[in-house]
mmCIF entry with sequence, helices, sheets and N, C-alpha, C, O atoms, coordinates in Angstrom:
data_MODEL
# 
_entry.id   MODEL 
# 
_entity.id                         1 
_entity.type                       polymer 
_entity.pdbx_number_of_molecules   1 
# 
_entity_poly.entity_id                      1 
_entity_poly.type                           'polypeptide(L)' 
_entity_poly.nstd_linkage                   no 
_entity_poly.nstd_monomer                   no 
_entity_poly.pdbx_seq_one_letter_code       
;(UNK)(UNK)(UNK)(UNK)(UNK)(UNK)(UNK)(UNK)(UNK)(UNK)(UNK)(UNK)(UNK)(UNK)(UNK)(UNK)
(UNK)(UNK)(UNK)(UNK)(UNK)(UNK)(UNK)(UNK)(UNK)(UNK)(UNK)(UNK)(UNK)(UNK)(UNK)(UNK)
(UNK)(UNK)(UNK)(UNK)(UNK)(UNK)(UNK)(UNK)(UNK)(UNK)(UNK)(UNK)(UNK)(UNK)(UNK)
;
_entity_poly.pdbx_seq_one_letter_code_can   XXXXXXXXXXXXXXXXXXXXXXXXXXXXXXXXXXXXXXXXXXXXXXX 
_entity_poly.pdbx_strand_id                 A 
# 
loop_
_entity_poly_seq.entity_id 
_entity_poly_seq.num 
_entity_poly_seq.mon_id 
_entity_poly_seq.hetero 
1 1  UNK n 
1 2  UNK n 
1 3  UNK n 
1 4  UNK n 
1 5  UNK n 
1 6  UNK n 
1 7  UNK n 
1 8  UNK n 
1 9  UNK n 
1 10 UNK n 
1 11 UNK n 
1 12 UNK n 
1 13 UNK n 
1 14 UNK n 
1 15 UNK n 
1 16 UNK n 
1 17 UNK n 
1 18 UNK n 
1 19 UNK n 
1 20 UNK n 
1 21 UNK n 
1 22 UNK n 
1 23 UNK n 
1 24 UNK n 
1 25 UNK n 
1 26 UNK n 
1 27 UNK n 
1 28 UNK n 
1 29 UNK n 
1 30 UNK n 
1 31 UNK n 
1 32 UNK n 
1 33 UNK n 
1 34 UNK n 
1 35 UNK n 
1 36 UNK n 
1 37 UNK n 
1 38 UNK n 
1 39 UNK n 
1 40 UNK n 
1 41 UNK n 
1 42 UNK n 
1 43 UNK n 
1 44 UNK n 
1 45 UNK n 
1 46 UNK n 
1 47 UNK n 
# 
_struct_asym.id          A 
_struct_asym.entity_id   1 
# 
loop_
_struct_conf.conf_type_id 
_struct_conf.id 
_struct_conf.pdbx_PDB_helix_id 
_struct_conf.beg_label_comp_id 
_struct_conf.beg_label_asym_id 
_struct_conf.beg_label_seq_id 
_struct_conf.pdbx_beg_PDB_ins_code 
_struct_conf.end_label_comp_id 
_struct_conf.end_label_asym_id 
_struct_conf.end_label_seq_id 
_struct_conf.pdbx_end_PDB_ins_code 
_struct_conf.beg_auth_comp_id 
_struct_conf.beg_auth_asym_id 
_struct_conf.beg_auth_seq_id 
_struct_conf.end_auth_comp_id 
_struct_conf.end_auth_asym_id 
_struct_conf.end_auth_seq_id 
_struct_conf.pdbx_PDB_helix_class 
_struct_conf.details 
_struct_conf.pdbx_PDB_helix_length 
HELX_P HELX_P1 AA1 UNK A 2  ? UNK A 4  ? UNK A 2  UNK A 4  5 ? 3  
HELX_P HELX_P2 AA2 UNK A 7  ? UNK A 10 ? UNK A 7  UNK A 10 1 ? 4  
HELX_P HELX_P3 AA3 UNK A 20 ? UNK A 44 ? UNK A 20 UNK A 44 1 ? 25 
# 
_struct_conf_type.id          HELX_P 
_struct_conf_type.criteria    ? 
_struct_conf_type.reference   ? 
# 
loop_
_atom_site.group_PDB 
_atom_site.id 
_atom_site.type_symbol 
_atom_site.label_atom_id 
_atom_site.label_alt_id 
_atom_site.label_comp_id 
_atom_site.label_asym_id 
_atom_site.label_entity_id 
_atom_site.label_seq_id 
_atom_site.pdbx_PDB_ins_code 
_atom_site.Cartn_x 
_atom_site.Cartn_y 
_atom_site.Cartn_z 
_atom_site.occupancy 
_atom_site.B_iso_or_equiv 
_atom_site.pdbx_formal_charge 
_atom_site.auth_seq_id 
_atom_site.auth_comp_id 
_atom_site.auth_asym_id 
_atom_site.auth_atom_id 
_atom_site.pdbx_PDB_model_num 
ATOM 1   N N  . UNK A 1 1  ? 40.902  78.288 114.240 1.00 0.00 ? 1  UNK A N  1 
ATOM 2   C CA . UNK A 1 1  ? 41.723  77.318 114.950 1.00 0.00 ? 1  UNK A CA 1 
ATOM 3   C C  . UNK A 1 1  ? 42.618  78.037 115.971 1.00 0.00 ? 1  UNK A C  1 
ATOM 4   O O  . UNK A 1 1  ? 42.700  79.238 115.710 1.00 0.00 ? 1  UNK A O  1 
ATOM 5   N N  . UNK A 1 2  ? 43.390  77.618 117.175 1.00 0.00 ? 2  UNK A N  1 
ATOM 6   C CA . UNK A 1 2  ? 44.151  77.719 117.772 1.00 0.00 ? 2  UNK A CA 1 
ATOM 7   C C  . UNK A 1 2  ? 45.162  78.445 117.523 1.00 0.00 ? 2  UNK A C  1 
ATOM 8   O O  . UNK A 1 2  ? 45.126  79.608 117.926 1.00 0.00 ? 2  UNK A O  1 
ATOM 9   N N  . UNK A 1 3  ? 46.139  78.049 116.920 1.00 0.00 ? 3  UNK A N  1 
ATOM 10  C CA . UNK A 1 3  ? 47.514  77.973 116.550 1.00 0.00 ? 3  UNK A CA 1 
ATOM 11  C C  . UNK A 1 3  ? 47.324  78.899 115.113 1.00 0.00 ? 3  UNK A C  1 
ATOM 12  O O  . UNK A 1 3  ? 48.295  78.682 114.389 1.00 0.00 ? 3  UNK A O  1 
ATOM 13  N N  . UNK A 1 4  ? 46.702  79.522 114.711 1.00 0.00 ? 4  UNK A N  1 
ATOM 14  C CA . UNK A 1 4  ? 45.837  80.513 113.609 1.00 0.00 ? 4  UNK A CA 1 
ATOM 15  C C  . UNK A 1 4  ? 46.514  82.022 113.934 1.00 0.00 ? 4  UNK A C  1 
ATOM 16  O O  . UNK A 1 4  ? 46.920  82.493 112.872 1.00 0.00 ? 4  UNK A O  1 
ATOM 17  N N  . UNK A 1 5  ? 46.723  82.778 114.883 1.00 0.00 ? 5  UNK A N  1 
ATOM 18  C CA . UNK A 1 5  ? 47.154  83.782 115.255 1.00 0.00 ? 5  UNK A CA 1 
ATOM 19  C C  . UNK A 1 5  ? 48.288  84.071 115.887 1.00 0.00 ? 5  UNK A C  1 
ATOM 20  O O  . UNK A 1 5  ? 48.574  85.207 116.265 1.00 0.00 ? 5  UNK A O  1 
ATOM 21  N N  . UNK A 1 6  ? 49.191  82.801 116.082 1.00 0.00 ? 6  UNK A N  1 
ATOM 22  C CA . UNK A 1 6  ? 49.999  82.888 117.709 1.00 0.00 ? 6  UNK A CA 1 
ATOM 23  C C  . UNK A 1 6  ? 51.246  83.813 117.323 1.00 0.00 ? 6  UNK A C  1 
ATOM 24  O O  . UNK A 1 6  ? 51.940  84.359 118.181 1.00 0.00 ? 6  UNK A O  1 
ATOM 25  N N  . UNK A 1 7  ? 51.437  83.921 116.091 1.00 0.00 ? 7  UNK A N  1 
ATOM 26  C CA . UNK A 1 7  ? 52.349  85.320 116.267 1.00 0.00 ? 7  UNK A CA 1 
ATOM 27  C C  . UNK A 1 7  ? 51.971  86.702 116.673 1.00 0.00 ? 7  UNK A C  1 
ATOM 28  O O  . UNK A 1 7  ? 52.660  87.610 117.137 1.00 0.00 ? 7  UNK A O  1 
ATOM 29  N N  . UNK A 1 8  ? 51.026  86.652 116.457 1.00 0.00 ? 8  UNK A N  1 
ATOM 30  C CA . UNK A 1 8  ? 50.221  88.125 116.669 1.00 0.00 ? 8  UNK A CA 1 
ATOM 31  C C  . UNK A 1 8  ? 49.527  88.085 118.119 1.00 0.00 ? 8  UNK A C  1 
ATOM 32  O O  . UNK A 1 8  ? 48.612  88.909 118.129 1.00 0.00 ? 8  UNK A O  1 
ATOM 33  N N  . UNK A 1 9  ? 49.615  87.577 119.043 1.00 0.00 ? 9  UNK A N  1 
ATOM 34  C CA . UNK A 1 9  ? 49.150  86.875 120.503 1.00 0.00 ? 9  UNK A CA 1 
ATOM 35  C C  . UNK A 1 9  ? 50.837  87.173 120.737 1.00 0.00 ? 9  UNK A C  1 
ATOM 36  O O  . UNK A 1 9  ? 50.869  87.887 121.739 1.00 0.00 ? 9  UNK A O  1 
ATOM 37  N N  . UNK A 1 10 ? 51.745  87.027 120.433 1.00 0.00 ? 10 UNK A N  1 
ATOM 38  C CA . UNK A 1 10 ? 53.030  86.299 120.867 1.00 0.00 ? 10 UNK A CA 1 
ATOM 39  C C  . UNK A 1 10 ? 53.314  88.553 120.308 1.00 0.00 ? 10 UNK A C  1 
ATOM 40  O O  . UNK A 1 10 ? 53.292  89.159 121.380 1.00 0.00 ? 10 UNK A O  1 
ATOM 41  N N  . UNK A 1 11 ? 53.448  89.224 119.526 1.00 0.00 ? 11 UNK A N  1 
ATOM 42  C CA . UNK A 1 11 ? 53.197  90.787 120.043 1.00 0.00 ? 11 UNK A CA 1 
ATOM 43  C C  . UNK A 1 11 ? 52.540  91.294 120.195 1.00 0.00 ? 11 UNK A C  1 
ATOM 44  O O  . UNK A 1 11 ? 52.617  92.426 119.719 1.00 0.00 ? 11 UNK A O  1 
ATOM 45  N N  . UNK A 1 12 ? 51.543  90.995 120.836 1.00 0.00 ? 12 UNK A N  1 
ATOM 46  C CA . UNK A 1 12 ? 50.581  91.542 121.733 1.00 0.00 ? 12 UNK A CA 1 
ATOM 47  C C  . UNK A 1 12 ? 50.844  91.156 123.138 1.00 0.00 ? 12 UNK A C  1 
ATOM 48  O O  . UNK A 1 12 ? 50.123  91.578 124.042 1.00 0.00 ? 12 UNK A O  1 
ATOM 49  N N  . UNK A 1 13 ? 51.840  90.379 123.355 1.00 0.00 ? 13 UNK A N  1 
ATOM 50  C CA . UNK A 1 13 ? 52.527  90.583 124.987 1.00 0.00 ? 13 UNK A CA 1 
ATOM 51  C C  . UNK A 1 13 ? 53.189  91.847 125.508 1.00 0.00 ? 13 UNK A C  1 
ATOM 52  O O  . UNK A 1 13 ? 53.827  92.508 124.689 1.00 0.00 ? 13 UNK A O  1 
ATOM 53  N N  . UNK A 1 14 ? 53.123  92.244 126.694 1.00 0.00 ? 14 UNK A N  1 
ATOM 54  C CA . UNK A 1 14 ? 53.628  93.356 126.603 1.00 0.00 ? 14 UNK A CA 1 
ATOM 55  C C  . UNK A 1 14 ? 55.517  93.280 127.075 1.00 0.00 ? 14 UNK A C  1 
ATOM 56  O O  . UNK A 1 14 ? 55.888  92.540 127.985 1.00 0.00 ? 14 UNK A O  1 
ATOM 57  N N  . UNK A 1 15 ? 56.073  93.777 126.628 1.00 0.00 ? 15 UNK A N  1 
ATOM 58  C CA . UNK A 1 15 ? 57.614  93.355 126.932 1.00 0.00 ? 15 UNK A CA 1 
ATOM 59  C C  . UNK A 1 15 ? 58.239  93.642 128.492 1.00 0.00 ? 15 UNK A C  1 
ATOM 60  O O  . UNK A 1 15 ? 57.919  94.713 129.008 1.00 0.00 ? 15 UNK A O  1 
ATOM 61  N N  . UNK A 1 16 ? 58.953  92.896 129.111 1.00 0.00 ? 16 UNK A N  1 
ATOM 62  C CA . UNK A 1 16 ? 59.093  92.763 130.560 1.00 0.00 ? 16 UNK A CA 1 
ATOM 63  C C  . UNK A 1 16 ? 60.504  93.117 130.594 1.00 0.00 ? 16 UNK A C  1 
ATOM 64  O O  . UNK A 1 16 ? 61.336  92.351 130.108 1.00 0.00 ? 16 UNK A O  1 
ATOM 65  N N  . UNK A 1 17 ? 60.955  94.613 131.322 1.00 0.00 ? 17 UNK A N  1 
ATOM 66  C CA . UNK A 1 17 ? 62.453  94.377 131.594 1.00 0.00 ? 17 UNK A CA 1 
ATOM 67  C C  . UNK A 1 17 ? 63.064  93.288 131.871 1.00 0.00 ? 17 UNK A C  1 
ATOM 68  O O  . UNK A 1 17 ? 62.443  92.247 132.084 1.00 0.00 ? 17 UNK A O  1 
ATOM 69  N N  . UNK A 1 18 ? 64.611  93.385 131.914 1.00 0.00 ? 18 UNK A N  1 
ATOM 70  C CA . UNK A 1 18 ? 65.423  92.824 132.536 1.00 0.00 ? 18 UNK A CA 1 
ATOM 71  C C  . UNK A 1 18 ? 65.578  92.758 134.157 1.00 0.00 ? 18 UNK A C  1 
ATOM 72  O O  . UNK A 1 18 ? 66.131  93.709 134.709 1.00 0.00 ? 18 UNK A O  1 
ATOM 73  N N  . UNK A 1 19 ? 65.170  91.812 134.828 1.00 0.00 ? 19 UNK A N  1 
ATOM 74  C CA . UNK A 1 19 ? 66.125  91.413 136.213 1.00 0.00 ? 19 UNK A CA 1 
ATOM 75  C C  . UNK A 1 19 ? 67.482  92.169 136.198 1.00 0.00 ? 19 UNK A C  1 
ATOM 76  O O  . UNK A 1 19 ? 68.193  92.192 135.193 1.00 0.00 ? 19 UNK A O  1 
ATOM 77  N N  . UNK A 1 20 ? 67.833  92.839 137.463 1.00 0.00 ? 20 UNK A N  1 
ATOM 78  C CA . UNK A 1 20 ? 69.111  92.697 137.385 1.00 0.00 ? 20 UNK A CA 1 
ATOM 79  C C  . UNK A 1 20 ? 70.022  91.636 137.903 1.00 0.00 ? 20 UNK A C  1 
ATOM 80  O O  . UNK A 1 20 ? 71.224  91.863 138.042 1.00 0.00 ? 20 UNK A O  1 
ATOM 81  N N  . UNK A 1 21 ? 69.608  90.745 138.127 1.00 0.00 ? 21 UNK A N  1 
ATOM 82  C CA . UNK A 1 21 ? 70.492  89.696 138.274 1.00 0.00 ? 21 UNK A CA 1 
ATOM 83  C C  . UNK A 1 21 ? 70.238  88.817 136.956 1.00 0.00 ? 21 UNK A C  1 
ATOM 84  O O  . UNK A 1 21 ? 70.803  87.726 137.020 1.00 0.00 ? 21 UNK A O  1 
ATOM 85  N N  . UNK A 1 22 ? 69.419  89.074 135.617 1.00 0.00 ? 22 UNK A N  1 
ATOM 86  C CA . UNK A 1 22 ? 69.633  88.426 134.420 1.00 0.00 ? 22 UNK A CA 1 
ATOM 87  C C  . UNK A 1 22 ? 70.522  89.532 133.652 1.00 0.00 ? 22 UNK A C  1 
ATOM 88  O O  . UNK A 1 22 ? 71.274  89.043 132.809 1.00 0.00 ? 22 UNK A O  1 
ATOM 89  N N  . UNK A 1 23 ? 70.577  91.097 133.808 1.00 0.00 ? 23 UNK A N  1 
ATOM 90  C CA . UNK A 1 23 ? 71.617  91.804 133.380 1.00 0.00 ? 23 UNK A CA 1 
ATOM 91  C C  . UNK A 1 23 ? 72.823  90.834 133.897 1.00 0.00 ? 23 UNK A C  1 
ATOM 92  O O  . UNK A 1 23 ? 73.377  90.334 132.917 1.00 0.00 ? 23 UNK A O  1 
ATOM 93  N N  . UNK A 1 24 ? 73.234  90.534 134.769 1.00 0.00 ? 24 UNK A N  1 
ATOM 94  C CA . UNK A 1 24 ? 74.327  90.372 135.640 1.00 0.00 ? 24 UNK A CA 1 
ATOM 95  C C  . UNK A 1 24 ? 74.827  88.782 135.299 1.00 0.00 ? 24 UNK A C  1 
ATOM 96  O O  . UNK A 1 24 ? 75.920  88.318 135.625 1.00 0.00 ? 24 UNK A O  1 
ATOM 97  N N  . UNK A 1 25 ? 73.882  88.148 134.649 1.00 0.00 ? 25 UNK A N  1 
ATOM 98  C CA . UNK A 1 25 ? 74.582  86.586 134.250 1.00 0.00 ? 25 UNK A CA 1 
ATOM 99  C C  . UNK A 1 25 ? 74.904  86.674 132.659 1.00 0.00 ? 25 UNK A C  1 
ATOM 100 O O  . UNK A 1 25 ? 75.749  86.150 131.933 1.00 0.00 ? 25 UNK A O  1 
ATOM 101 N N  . UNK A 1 26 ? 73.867  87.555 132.468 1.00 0.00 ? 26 UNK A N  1 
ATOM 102 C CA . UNK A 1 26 ? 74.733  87.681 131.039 1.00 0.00 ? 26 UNK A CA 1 
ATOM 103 C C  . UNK A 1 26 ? 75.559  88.447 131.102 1.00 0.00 ? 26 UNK A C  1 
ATOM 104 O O  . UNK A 1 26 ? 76.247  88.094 130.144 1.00 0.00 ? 26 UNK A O  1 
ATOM 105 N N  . UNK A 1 27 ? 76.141  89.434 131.602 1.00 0.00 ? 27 UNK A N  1 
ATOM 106 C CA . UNK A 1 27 ? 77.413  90.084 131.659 1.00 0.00 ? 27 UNK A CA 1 
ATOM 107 C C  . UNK A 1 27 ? 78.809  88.994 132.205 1.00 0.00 ? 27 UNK A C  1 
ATOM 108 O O  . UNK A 1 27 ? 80.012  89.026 131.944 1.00 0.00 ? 27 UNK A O  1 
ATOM 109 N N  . UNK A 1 28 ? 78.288  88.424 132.737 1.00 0.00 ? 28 UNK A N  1 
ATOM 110 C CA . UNK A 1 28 ? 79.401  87.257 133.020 1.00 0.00 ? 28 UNK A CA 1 
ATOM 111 C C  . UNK A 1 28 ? 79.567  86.367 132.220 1.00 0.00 ? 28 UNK A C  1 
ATOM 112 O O  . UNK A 1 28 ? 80.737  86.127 131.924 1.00 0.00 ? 28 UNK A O  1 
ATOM 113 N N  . UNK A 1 29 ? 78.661  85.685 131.681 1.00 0.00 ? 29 UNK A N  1 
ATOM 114 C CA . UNK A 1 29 ? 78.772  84.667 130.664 1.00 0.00 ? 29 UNK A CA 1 
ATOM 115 C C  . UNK A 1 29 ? 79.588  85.310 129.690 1.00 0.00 ? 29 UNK A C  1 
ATOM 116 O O  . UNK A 1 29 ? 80.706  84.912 129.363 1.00 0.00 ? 29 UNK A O  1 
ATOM 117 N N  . UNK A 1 30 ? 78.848  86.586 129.109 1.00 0.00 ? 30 UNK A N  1 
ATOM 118 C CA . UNK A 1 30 ? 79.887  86.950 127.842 1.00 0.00 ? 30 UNK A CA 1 
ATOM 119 C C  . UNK A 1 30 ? 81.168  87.502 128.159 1.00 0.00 ? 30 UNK A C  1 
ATOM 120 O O  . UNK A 1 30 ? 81.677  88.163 127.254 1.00 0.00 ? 30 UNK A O  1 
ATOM 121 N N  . UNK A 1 31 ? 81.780  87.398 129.171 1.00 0.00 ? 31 UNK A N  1 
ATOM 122 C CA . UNK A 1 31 ? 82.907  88.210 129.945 1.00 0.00 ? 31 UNK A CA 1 
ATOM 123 C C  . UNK A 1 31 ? 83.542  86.442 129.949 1.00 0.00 ? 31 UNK A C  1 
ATOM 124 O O  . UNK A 1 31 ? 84.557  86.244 129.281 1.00 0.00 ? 31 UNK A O  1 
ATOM 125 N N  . UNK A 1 32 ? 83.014  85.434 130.584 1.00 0.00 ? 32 UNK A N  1 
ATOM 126 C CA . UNK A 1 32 ? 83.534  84.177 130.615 1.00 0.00 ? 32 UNK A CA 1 
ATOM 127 C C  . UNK A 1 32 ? 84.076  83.551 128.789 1.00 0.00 ? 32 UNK A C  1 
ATOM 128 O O  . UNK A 1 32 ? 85.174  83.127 128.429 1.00 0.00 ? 32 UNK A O  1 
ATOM 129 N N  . UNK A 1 33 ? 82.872  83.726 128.034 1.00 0.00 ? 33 UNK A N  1 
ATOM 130 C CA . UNK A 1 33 ? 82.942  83.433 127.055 1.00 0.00 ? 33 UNK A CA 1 
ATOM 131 C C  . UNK A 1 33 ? 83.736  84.057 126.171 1.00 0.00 ? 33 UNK A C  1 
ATOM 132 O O  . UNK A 1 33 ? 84.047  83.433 125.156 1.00 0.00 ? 33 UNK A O  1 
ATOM 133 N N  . UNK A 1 34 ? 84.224  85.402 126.364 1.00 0.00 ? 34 UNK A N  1 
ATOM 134 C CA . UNK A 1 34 ? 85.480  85.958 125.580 1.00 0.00 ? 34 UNK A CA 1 
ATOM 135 C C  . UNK A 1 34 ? 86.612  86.053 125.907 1.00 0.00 ? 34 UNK A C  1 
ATOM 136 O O  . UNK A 1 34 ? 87.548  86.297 125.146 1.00 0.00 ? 34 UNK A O  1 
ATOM 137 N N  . UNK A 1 35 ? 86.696  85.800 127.556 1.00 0.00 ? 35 UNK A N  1 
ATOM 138 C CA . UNK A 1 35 ? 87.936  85.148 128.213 1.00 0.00 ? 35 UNK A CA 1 
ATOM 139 C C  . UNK A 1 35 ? 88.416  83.923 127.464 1.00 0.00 ? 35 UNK A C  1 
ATOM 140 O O  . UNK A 1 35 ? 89.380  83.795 126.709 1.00 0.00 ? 35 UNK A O  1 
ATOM 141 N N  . UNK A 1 36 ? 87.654  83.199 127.796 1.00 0.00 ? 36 UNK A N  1 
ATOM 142 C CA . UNK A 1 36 ? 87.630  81.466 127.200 1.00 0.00 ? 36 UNK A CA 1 
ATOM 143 C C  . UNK A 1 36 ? 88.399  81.515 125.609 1.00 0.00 ? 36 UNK A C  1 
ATOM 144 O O  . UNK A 1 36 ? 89.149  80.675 125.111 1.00 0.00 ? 36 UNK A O  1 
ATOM 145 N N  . UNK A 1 37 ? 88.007  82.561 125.150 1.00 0.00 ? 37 UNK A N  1 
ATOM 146 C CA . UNK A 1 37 ? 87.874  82.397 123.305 1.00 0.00 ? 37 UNK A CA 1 
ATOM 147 C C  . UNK A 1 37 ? 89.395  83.137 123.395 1.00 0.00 ? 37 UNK A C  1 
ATOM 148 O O  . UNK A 1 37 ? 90.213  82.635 122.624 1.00 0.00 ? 37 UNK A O  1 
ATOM 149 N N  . UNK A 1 38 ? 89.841  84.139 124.138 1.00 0.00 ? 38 UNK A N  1 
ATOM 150 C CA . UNK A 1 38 ? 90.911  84.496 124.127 1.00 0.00 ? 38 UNK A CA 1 
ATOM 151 C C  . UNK A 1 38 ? 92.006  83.378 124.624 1.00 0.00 ? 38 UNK A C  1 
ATOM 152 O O  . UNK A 1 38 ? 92.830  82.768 123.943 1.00 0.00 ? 38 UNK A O  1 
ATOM 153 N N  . UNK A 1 39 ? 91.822  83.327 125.628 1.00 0.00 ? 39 UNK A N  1 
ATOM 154 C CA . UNK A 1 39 ? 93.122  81.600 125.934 1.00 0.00 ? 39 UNK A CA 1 
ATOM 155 C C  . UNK A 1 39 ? 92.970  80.821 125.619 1.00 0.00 ? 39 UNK A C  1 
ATOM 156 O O  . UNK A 1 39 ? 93.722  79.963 126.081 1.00 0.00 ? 39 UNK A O  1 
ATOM 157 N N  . UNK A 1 40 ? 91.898  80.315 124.561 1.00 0.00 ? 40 UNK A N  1 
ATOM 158 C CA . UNK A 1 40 ? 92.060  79.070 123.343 1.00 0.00 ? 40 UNK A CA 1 
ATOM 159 C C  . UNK A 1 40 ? 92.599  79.788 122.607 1.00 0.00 ? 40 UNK A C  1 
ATOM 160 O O  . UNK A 1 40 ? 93.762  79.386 122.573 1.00 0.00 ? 40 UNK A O  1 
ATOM 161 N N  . UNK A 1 41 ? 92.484  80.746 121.880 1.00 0.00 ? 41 UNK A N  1 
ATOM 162 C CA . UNK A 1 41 ? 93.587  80.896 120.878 1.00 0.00 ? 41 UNK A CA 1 
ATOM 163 C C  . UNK A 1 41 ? 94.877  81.252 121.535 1.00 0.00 ? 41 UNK A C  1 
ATOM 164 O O  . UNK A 1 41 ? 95.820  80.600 121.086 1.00 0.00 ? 41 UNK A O  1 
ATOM 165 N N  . UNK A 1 42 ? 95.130  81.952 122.308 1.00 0.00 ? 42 UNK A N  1 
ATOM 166 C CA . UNK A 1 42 ? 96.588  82.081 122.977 1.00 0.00 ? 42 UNK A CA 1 
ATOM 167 C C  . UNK A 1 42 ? 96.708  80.476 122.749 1.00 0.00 ? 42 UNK A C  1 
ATOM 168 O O  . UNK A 1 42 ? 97.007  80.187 121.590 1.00 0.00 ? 42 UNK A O  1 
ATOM 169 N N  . UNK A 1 43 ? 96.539  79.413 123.603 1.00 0.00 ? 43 UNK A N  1 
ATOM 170 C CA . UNK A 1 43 ? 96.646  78.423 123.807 1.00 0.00 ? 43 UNK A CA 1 
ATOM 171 C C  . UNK A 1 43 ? 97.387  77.611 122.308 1.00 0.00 ? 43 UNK A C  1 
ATOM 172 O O  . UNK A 1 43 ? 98.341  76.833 122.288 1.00 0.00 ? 43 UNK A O  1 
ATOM 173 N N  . UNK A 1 44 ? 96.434  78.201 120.972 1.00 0.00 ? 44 UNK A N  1 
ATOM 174 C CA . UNK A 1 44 ? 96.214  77.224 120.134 1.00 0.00 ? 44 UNK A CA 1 
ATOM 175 C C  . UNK A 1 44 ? 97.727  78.246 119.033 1.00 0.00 ? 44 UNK A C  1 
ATOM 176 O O  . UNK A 1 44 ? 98.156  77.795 117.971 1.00 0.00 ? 44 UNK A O  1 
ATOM 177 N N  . UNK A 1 45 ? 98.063  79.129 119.454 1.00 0.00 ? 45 UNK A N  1 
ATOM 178 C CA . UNK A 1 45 ? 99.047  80.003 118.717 1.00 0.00 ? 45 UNK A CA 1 
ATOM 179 C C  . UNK A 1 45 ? 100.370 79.084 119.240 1.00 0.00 ? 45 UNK A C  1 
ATOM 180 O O  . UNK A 1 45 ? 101.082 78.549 118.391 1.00 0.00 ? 45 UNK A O  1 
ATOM 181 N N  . UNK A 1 46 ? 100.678 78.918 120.769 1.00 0.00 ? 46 UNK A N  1 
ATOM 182 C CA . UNK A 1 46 ? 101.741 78.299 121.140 1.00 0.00 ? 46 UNK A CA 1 
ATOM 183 C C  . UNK A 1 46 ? 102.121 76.906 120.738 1.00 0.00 ? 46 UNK A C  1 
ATOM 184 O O  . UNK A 1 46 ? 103.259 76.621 120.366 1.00 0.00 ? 46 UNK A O  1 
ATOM 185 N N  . UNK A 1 47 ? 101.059 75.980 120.831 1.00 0.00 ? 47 UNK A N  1 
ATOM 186 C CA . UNK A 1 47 ? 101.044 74.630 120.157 1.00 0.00 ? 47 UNK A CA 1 
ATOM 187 C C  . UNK A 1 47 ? 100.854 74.515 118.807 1.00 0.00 ? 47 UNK A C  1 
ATOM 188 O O  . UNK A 1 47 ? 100.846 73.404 118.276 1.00 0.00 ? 47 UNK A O  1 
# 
């Protein structure tokens, strides 16, 4: 059947660097996202 192997099809791909502009959005996101997490709690300490 089909769907019989697809993990083993799925590493047998060969692995594709990173873009650097997908380095570069995830470096922002998680730079946004621990900003964010830091001035909600600042935020949530004062109130």
């Amino acid at each position: 059947m089909l769907h019989d192997n697809i993990g083993e099809q799925i590493r047998a791909l060969p692995t594709e660097p990173l873009l650097p502009i997908e380095k570069k959005l995830i470096g922002w996101s998680l730079g946004i996202g621990i900003a964010l997490l830091i001035v909600l709690t600042a935020i949530n300490r004062l109130f």
